[in-house]
N, C-alpha and C positions, 0 to 999 in steps of 0.2 A: 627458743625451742618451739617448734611446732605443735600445737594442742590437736590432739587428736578425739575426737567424737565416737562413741563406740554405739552401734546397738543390736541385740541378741536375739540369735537367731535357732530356734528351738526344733528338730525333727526327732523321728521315731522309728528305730528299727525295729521291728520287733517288739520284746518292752522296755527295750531300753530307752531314752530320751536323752538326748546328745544336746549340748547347747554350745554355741561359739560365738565367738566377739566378731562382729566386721566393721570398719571403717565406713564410716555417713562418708558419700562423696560431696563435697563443696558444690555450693552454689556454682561457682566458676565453673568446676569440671562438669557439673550437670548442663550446663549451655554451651559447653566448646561444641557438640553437633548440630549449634544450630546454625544456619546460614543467611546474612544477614547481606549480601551482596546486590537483593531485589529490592526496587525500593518503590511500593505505588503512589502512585500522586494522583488521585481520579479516575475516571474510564481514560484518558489520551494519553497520559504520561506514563511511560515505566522507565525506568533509569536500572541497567544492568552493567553491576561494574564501572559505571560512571560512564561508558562508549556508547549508548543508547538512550534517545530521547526523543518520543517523537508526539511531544509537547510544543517545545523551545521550535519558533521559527513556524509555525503552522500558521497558516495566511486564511484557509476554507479547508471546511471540513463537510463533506456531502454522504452523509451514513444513508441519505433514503427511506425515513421512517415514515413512510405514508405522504412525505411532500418532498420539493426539492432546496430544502430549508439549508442555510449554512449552520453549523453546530459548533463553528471556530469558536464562535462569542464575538466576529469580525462582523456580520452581517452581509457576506457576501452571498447572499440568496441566488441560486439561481432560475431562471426563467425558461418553463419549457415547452418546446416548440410539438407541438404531437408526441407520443411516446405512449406509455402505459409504465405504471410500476405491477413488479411482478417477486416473486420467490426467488428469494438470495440462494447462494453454494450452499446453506444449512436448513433451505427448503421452509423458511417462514414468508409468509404470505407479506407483500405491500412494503419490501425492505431491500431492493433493489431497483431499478430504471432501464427500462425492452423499450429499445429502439426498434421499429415493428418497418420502418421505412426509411427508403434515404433521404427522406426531406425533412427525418426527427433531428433534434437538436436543443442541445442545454446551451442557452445564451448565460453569460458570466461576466461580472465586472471586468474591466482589463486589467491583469497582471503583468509589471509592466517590471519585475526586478531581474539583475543581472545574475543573482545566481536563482536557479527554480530547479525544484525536485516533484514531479507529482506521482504519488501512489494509486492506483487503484487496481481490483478486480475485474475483470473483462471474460462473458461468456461468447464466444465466439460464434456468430449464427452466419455464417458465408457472406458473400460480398452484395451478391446479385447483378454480377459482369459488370463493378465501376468501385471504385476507391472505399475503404472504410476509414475517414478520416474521424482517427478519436481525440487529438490534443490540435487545434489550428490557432498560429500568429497570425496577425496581418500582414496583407501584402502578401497576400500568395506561398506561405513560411506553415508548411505543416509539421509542427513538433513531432508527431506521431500517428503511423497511418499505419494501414494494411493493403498488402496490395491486390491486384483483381484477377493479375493474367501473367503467364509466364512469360509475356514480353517485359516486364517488369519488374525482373529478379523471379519469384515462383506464385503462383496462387495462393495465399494465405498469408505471405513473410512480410513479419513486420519491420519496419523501419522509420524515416524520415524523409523529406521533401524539402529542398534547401538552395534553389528549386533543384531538380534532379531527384530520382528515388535512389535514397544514399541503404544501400543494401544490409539486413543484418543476417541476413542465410537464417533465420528463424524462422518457419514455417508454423505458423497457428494449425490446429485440427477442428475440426467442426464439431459442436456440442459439448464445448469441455471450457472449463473457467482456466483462467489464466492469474497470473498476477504478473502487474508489468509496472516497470519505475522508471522513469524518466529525468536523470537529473543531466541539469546543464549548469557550467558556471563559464560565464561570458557565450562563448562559442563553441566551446569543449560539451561536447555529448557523450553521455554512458544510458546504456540502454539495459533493464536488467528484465529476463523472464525468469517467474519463479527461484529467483531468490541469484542466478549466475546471471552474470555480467555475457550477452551476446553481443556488443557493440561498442565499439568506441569510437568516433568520428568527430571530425570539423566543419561547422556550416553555420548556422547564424546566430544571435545575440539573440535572448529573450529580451531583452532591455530595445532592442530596435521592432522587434516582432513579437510585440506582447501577446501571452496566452487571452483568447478572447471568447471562444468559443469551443467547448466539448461535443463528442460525438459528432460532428460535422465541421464541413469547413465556413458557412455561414448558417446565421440562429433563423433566417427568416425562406430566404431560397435555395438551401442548399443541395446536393444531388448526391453528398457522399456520408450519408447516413450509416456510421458504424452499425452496421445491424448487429442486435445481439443485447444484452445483459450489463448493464456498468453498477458497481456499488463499493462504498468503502473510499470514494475519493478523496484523496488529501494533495492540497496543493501548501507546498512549503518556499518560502523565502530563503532556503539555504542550502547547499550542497549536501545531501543525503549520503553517509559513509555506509560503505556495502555492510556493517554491521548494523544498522539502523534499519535497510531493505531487507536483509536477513530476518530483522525481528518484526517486521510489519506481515512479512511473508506467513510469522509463526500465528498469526495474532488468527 
């Protein structure tokens, strides 16, 4: 038989004084509304429902805290070519990376794995009539560009370069942060702004055309300086599921 806990509960109408027995709810029943589904592991890791983790598989990690320091714990520091750090989307000073020209440029160890996902933020400052290349492989293999001119699909729209500008009809707007993910596994590209998937296409292998260089397409000469805002980069060794881009999107 069930043991039941009782304790009393005393009010007053008037002068009378009423008192009544209630049931203590259990331990158990006083936690059934908690929710225990979130699970934190650090500042990088959250694990929701066990479909989101964007911990597990992180290669470089570039938050922009006043240097261009990696925070993987990998060491992949990156090296920067001109630029200025400047005020991130939540307007703190020294926590973001303004490409000021097209000859700025983050030089970066070579990422050379066959599946690659990379996150980041991107404030979009125009082209200056010539390519805004933000992710480059070698050999002429631009992961990730913007393009200049409407001979090229439209002024602003982002896509790929394989070679050929492989089109994703997304048109960037000027002065407005973006969040854009990039995942590839083998040759297979998915292209996400803001959290939907604008792209899906076939063109080259990160493993043959390793990511080498950010914001431009070389660290020393280059002429296609993403002008504009980059902060928040995360470059991953693994195919990123649109729930994982979804929750980086929330972050």
């Amino acid at each position: 038989m069930k043991k039941l806990d009782f304790w009393l509960l005393s009010f007053t109408i008037g002068v009378v004084t009423f008192t009544t027995a209630c049931e203590e709810p259990t331990l158990e029943e006083m936690n059934s509304g908690v929710s225990s589904d979130t699970t934190s592991v650090g500042e990088e890791e959250r694990v929701v429902n066990d479909s989101v983790s964007t911990k597990t598989g992180l290669l470089a990690y570039y938050p922009f805290n006043g240097n261009t320091n990696d925070e993987s714990g990998n060491n992949h520091h990156a090296t920067a070519t001109g630029g200025e750090f400047a005020t991130d989307r939540s307007g703190n000073t020294n926590k973001a990376f303004r490409l000021t020209s097209k000859s700025d440029a983050l030089d970066i160890d070579d990422i050379a794995n066959e599946q690659l996902s990379v996150s980041m933020w991107y404030y979009y400052e125009g082209t200056e009539s010539f390519w805004n290349t933000l992710l480059y492989g070698n050999n002429s293999r631009h992961h990730l560009l913007v393009s200049h001119s409407d001979n090229h699909g439209s002024k602003g729209e982002i896509g790929t370069y394989a070679p050929g500008f492989q089109q994703s009809d997304y048109v960037l707007k000027e002065k407005q942060w973006y969040h854009i993910v990039l995942v590839k596994d083998g040759s297979q590209t998915k292209l996400y702004v803001d959290k939907t998937l604008v792209m899906e296409t076939t063109d080259f292998s990160n493993a043959d055309h390793p990511l080498t260089v950010i914001g431009n397409f070389d660290a020393g000469n280059g002429t296609q300086g993403a002008l504009g805002k980059l902060d928040e980069i995360r470059i991953y060794g693994k195919v990123l599921t649109s729930n994982e881009v979804e929750y980086l999107f929330s972050k």
